[in-house]
C-alpha positions in Angstrom: 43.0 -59.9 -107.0 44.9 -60.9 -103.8 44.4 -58.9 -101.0 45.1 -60.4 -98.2 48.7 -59.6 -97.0 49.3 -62.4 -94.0 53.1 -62.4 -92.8 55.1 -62.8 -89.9 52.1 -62.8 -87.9 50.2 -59.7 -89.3 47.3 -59.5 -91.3 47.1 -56.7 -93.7 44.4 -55.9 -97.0 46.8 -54.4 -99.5 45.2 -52.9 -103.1 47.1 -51.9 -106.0 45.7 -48.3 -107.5 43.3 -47.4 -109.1 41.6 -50.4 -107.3 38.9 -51.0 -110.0 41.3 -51.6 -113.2 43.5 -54.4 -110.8 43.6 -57.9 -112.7 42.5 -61.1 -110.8 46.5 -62.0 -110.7 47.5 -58.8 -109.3 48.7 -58.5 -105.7 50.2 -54.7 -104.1 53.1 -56.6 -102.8 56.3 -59.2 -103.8 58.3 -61.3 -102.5 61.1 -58.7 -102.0 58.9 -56.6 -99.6 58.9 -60.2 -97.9 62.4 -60.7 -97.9 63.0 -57.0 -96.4 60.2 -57.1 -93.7 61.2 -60.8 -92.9 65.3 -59.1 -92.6 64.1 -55.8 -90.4 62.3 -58.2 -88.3 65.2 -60.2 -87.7 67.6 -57.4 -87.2 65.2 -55.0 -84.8 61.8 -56.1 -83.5 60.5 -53.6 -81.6 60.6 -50.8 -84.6 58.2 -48.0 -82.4 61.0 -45.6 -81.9 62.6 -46.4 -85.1 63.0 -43.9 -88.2 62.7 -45.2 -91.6 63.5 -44.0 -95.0 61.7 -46.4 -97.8 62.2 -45.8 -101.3 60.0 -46.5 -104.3 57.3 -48.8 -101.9 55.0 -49.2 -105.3 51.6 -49.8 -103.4 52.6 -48.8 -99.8 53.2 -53.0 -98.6 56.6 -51.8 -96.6 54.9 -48.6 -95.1 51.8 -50.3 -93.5 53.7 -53.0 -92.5 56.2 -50.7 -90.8 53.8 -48.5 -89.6 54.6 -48.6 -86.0 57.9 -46.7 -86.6 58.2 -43.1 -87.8 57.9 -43.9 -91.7 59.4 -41.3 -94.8 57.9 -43.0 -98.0 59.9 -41.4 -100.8 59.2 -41.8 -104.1 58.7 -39.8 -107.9 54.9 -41.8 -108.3 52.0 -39.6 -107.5 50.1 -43.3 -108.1 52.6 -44.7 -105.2 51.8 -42.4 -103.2 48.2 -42.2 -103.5 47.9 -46.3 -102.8 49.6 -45.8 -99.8 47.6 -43.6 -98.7 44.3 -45.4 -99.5 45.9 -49.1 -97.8 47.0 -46.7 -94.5 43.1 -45.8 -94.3 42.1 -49.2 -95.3 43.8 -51.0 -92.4 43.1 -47.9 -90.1 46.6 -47.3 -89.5 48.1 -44.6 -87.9 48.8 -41.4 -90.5 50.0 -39.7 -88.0 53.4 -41.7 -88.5 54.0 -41.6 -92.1 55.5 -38.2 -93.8 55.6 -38.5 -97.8 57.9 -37.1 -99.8 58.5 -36.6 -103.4 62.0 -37.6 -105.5 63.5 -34.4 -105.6 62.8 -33.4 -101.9 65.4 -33.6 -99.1 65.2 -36.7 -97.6 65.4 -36.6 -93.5 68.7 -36.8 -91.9 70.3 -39.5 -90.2 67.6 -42.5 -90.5 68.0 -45.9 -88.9 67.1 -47.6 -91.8 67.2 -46.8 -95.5 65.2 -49.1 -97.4 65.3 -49.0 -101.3 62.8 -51.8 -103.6 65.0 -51.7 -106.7 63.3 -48.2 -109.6 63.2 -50.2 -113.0 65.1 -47.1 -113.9 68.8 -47.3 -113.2 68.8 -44.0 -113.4 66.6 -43.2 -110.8 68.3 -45.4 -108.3 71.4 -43.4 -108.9 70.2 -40.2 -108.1 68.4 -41.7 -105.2 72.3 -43.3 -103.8 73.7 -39.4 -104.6 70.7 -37.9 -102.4 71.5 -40.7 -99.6 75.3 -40.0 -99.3 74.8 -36.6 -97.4 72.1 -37.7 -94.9 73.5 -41.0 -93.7 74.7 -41.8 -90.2 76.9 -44.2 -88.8 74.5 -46.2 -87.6 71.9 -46.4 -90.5 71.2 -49.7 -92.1 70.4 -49.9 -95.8 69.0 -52.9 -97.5 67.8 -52.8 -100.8 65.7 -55.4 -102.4 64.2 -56.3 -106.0 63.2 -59.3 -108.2 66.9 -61.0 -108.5 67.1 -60.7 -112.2 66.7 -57.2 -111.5 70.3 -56.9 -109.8 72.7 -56.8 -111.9 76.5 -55.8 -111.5 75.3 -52.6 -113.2 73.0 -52.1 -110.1 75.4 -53.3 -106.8 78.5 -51.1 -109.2 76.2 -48.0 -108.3 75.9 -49.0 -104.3 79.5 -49.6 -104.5 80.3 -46.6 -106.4 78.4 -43.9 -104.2 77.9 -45.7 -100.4 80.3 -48.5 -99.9 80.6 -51.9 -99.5 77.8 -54.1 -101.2 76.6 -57.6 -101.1 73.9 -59.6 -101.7 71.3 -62.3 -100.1 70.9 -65.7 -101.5 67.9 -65.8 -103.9 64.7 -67.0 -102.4 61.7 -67.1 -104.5 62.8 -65.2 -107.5 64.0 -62.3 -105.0 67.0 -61.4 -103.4 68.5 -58.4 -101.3 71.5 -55.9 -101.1 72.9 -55.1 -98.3 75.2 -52.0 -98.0 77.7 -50.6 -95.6 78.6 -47.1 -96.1 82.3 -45.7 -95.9 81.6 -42.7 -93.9 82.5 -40.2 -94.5 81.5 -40.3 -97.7 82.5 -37.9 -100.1 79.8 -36.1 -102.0 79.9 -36.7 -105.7 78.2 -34.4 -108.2 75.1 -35.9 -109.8 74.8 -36.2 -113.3 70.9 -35.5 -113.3 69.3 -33.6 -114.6 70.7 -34.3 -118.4 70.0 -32.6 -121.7 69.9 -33.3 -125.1 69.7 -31.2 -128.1 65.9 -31.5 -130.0 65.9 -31.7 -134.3 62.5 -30.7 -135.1 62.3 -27.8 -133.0 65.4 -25.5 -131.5 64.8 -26.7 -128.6 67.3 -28.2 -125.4 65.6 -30.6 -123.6 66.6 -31.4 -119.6 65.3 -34.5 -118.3 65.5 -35.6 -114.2 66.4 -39.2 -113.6 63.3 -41.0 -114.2 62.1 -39.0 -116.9 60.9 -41.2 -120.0 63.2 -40.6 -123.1 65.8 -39.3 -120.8 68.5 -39.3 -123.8 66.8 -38.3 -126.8 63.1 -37.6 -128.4 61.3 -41.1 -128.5 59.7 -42.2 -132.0 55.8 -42.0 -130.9 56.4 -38.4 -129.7 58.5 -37.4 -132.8 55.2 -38.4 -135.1 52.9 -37.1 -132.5 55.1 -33.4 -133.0 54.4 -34.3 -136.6 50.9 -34.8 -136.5 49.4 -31.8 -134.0 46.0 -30.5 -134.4 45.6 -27.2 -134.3 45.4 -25.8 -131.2 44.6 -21.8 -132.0 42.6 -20.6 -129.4 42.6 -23.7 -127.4 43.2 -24.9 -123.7 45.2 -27.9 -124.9 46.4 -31.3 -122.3 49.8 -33.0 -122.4 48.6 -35.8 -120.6 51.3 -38.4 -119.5 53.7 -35.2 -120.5 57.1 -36.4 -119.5 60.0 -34.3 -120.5 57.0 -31.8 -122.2 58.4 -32.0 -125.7 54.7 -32.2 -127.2 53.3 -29.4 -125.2 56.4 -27.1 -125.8 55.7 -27.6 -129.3 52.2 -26.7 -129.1 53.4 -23.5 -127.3 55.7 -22.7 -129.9 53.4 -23.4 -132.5 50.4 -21.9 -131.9 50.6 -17.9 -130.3 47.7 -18.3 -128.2 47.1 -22.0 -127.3 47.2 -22.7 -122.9 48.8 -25.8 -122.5 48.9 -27.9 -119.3 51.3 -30.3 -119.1 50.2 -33.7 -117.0 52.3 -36.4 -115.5 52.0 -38.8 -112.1 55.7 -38.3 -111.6 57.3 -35.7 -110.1 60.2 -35.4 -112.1 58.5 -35.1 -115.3 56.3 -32.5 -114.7 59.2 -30.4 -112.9 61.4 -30.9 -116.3 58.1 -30.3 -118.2 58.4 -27.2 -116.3 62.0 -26.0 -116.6 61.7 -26.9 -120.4 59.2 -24.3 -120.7 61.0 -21.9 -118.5 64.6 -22.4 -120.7 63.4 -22.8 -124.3 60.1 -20.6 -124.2 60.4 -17.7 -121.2 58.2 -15.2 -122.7 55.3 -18.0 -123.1 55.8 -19.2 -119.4 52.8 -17.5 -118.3 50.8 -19.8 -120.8 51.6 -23.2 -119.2 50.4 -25.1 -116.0 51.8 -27.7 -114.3 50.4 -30.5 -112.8 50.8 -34.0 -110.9 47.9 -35.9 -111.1 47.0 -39.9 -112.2 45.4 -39.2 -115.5 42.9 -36.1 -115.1 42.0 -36.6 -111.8 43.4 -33.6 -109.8 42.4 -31.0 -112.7 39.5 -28.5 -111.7 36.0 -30.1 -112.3 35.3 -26.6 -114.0 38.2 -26.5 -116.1 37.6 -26.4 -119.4 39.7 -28.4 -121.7 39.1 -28.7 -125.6 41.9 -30.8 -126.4 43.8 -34.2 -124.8 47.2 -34.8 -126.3 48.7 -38.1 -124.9 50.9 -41.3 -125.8 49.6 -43.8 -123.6 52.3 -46.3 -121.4 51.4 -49.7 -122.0 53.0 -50.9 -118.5 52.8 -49.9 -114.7 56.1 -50.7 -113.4 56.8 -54.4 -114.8 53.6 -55.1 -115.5 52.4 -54.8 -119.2 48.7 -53.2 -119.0 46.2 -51.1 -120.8 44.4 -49.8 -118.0 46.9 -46.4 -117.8 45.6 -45.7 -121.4 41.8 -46.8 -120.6 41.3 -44.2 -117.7 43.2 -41.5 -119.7 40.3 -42.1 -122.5 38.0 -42.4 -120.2 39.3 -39.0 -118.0 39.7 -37.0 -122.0 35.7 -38.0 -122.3 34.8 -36.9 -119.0 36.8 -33.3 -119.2 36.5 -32.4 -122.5 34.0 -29.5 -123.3 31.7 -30.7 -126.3 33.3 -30.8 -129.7 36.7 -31.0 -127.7 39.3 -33.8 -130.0 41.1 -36.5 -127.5 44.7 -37.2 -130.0 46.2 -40.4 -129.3 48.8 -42.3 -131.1 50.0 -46.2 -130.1 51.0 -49.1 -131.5 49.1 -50.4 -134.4 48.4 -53.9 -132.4 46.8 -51.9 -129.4 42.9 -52.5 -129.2 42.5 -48.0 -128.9 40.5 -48.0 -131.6 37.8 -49.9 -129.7 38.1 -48.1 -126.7 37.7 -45.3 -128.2 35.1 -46.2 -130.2 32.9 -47.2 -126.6 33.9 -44.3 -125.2 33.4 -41.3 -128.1 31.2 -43.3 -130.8 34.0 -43.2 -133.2 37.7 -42.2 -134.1 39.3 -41.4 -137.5 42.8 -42.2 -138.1 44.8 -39.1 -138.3 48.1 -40.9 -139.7 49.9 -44.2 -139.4 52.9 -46.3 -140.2 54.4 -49.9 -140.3 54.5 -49.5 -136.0 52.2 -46.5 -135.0 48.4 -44.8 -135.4 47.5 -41.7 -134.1 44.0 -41.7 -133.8 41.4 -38.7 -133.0 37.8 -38.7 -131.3 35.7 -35.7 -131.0 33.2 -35.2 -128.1 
């Protein structure tokens, strides 16, 4: 993997997170976090006094780079977070000057700069333009920045829509920019977040924030997943990778005196996992937890945990990988108490089955179709 992070003079060592599942071809940065710290530095060089809202930095390239002003790194990823974090400490940069906040906070008032690397969820970008109208000044800069077959008129009809006037930069490789001048005053318009959709196989409404998977309806791996639940009498039972926290709340519903704890790295689907329980099953509130963590990694070491419910993502941001789906195996085998069942479904072309054959010694195959397999291993 590519490391080294030389530009405009400074030398940085940048990692992608979780460090040890990074491919050779990887790098934490692209060349839109070039084209925006190669813009900033031609606008305003001295930056020390400056205050800087960043949006979605992935890896945390734009906040060490930055970090000589006052840096707020906003973002819904736990896992964006969290690399920040470790490539501040890796280039023994200054903490002190970076506050992080999650996707649903406030963000701080009256920046100098707002700058936004393009969510692959549209979605998510809107709500993020909504949260900026009420905190911008009239002398904060936006620019935004992305892949340029990422901007579409779909993406600068949003800027338009809720800041102001929009262009873009030339492309230059593969990236480009989008620069934004809001109309201020702006008037606040009402966000359309969070959503909700009705649920068949359970009466059930389902909210969903902005960047929640599945946002308008129940996707087909978790309908056969609802279909297919072990039972879970009795049991302390993981929705890992929970996102809106259909599976869980079924497993609540389901099963009187199952514990459920519903898992996600973003923010915003653990806190609709959390309002779903809250609006459809009240009375069995007290029998959920709710927590942001990469895989298993921030649940008690003493825990217990007999059973791992999870459909796996096969990408991390727009890169197609397994690696998600290899440390949630490998986090089900670590936590589970002995005898405890890791369910899993995914496609039928995914290698699980040898995964988990490494990791548990076997796996039978609880049901399948022409696309999907859900597959079980016991501890």
């Amino acid at each position: 993997m590519n490391t080294s992070f030389h530009f405009l003079e400074k030398s940085l060592q940048l990692y992608r997170y979780p460090r040890r599942f990074a491919h050779p071809s990887w790098q934490a940065w692209d060349a839109a976090d070039e084209l925006i710290l190669e813009h900033i530095h031609q606008e305003q060089g001295d930056i020390t006094q400056a205050s800087i809202v960043i949006m979605n930095d992935d890896f945390g390239a734009l906040s060490c780079w930055l970090n000589e002003a006052d840096i707020h790194h906003v973002s819904d990823s736990l896992v964006a977070q969290i690399a920040c974090q470790h490539n501040i400490r890796e280039n023994e940069l200054d903490k002190t000057r970076i506050k992080f906040h999650d996707s649903l906070a406030q963000i701080p008032q009256a920046p100098d700069w707002v700058i936004i690397k393009i969510p692959k969820t549209l979605a998510l970008l809107e709500h993020q333009l909504i949260q900026l109208q009420s905190v911008l000044a009239p002398t904060t800069r936006i620019v935004a920045g992305a892949k340029a077959k990422a901007i579409q008129k779909s993406t600068l009809a949003l800027f338009e829509k809720y800041l102001g006037k929009t262009h873009t930069s030339l492309a230059k490789k593969k990236a480009r920019l989008i620069f934004c001048e809001p109309e201020l005053p702006l008037t606040q318009q009402i966000s359309p977040y969070p959503t909700t959709w009705e649920m068949d196989q359970e009466p059930f409404t389902i909210l969903n924030h902005a960047n929640v998977f599945a946002r308008q309806q129940i996707d087909i791996g978790a309908r056969m997943l609802i279909d297919n639940l072990p039972n879970c009498n009795g049991k302390i039972v993981v929705d890992l990778g929970c996102g809106n926290g259909v599976v869980g709340l079924c497993v609540l519903k389901r099963f009187a005196d199952a514990q459920v704890i519903f898992v996600d790295e973003s923010y915003m689907a653990v806190e609709s996992a959390r309002q779903n329980v809250k609006n459809n099953l009240p009375d069995q509130f007290n029998r959920a937890q709710f927590v942001v963590s990469n895989c298993l990694e921030r649940l008690e070491k003493q825990q217990q945990i007999d059973i791992v419910i999870c459909n796996p993502p096969f990408h991390q941001l727009n890169t197609i990988t397994d690696h998600i789906a290899t440390q949630m195996f490998e986090d089900a085998c670590s936590k589970l108490a002995k005898g405890g069942e890791l369910r899993v479904i995914g496609n039928r072309h995914l290698d699980y089955p040898q995964k988990l054959k490494r990791l548990f010694g076997g796996y039978s195959v609880v049901a399948s179709d022409r696309k999907f397999s859900i597959l079980s291993s016991l501890k």
